[in-house]
Each structure stands twice: as C-alpha cells, then as structure tokens.
C-alpha positions in Angstrom: -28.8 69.4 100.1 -32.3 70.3 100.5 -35.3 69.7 103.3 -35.6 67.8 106.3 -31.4 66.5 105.8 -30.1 69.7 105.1 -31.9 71.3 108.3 -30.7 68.5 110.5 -27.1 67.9 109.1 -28.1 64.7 107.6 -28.1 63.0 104.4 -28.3 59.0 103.2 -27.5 59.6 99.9 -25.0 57.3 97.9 -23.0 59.8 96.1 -20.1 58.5 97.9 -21.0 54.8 96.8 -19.3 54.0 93.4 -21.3 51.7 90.7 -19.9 48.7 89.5 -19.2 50.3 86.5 -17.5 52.8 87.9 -14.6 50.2 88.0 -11.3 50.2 86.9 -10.4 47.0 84.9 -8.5 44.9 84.7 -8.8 43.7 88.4 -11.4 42.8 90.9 -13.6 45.2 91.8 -13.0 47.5 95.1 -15.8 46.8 98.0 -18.3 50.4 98.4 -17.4 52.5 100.9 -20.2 53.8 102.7 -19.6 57.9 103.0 -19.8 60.1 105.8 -23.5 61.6 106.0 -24.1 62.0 109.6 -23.9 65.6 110.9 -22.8 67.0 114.0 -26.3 67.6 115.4 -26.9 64.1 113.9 -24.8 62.6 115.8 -25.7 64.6 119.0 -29.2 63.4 119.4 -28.4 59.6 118.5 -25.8 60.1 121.3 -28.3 61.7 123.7 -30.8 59.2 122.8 -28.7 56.5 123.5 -27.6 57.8 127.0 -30.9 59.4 128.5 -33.0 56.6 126.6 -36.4 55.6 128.4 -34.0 55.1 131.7 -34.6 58.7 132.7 -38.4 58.1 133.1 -37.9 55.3 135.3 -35.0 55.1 137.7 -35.2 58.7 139.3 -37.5 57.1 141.7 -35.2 54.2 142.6 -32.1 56.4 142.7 -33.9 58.6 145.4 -35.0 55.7 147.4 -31.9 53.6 147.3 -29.8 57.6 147.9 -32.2 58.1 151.3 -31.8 62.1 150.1 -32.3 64.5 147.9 -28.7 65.6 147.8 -27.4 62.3 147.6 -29.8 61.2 145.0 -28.2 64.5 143.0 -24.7 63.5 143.9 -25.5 60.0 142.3 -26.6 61.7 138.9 -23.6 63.9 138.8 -21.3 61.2 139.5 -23.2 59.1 136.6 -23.4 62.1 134.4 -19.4 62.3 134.5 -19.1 58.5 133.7 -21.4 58.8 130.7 -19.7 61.6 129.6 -16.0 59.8 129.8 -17.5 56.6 128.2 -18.7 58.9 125.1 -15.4 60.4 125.2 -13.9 56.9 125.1 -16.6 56.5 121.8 -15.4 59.5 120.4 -11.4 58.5 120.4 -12.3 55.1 119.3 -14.4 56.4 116.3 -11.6 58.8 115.0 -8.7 56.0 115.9 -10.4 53.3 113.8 -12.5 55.0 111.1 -13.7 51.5 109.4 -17.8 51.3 109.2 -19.4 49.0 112.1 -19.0 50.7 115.1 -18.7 48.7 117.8 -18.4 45.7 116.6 -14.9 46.9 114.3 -13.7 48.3 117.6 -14.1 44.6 119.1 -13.0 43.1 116.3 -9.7 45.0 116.2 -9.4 44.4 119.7 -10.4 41.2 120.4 -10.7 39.2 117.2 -13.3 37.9 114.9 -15.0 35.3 116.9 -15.8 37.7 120.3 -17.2 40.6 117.7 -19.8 38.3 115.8 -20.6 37.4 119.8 -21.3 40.6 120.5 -23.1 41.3 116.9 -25.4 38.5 117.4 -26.1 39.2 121.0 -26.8 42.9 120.4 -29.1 41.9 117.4 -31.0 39.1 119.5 -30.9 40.2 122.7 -29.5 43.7 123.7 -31.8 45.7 121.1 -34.2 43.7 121.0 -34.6 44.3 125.4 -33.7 47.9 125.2 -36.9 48.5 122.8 -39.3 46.4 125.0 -38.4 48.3 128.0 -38.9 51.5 125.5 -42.1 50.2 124.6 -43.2 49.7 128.1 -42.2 52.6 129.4 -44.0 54.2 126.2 -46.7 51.8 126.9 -46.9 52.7 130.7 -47.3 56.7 130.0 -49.6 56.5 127.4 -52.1 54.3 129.5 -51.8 56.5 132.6 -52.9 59.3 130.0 -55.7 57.7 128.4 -57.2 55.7 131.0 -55.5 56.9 134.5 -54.9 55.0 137.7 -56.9 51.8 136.5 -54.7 50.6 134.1 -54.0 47.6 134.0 -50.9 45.3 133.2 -52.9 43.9 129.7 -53.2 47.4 128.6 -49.9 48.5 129.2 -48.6 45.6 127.0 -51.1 46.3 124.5 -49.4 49.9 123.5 -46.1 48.8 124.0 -47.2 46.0 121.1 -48.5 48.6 119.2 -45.8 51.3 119.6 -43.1 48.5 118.5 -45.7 47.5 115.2 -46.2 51.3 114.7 -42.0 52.1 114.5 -41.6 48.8 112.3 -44.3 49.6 109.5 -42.4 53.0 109.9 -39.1 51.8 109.1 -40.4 49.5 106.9 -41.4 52.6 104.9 -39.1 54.9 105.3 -37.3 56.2 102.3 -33.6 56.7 101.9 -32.9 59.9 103.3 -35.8 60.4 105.7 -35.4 61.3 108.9 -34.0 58.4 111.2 -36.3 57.0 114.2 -34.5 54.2 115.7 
C-alpha cells in the first residue's frame, strides 16, 4: 500500500474480488466477496462522523435552554455521550456476530426478515440520508453565510450554499476514483 490509503488505514482495492475466470468449473460461479479494506482509524472517523455529525453545531443551544443550567446542560451530554457510546458498542457486537456485507440492513434482515430490511433500505436511501445531508448542508450553509456576509443573511442565501455544498460533494463523488479518500 502506498499514499493517501496507506497513511489512513484505507484501501478500495479489489484484490480480494475474484474474476469470473478465476472460477472453478464445472459449477456455477461463486458471488464476489467484497474484502475487508477499512482500517481502524477508518472506521473511527466514519464512526465519529456519524455520531457528532452537523448536530454538535446546533443543539448545544437548545440543550442549555431546555437544561435551565450549565451543569445540567453538561449532565445531559454525559448522559447522551454514554448512550452513544453503548449503541456503538451494540454496532460493534453486531458487526463481528454477523460478518455478511450490508450493515444494517443484514442485521435487520437476519432479525426481522426480508420485507422490514428492504423498508428500512429504501427509507434510509429516500428519506433518512437524503434529510441528514440537507440538514448538513444547511448547517454548512448557515456558517458559511454568517462568514461571508454576517448578520444580514438571509434565508435565500443560506439555501443557496447548502445547494451548492450538496452539488459540490456530488460532482466530487461523481469523480472520485477507486481508492481515493472517502467523503460521504
């Protein structure tokens, strides 16, 4: 391993992948398995990202009003803190009980059946990701036009960034090479 992948513990290659060819006959041909490439510190960030998220910019202000203190508005992040950390715990077992690729939706699946995971698969790729990067994008959005143009910004302007931030990260994706460094 070389550059960015080997520095970050991450690699999408397809060595693991066999070619058709590869084949034994004189039977049908096994499905690919997709190999293991993501790295501890990998890993880490996307499960750091995926807690902390844009949420951090926005709700301290909400905890501490809703808390009425300062050490009750702390109390209430410790408290959350401990639940994240048992729900990535709970992630953690799952992911080392049923090692299949598909994450959450193999863990419903095993679980609950076919039907309730494609539910969940095509609410998460319709509605839950699609939410979580428009309040991203917003948030992004809300930041960036504080910055550039300070308290007069208005609501068009905020949308405006958050449009661009979310065409900006598609043409990146859309670009991105096997084995670049993952965004979103």
């Amino acid at each position: 391993k070389s550059g960015i992948n080997a520095e970050y513990g991450s690699s999408l290659s397809t060595e693991d992948v066999p070619a058709l060819d590869d084949q034994e006959s004189g039977g049908p041909p096994k499905p690919p398995k997709l190999g293991r490439t993501i790295g501890v510190l990998s890993a880490a960030c996307i499960v750091f990202g995926n807690c902390v998220g844009a949420g951090i910019f926005i709700s301290p202000k909400g905890v501490y009003e809703k808390a009425g203190s300062a050490g009750a508005g702390l109390l209430v992040w410790g408290l959350v803190g401990i639940v994240a950390t048992l729900c990535t715990l709970a992630y953690a077992e799952l992911g080392t009980m049923m090692q299949e690729s598909g994450g959450e939706f193999v863990y419903i699946k095993n679980t609950f059946g076919k039907f309730p995971s494609f539910l969940f698969s095509f609410c998460n790729a319709f509605l839950i990701k699609p939410a979580s990067m428009t309040v991203l994008a917003l948030t992004f959005g809300s930041y960036l036009a504080g910055l550039l143009w300070g308290p007069g910004v208005t609501d068009i302007m905020v949308k405006s960034l958050a449009a661009s931030f979310i065409v900006f990260i598609g043409v990146l994706k859309h670009h991105q090479q096997p084995g670049d460094c993952q965004f979103l």
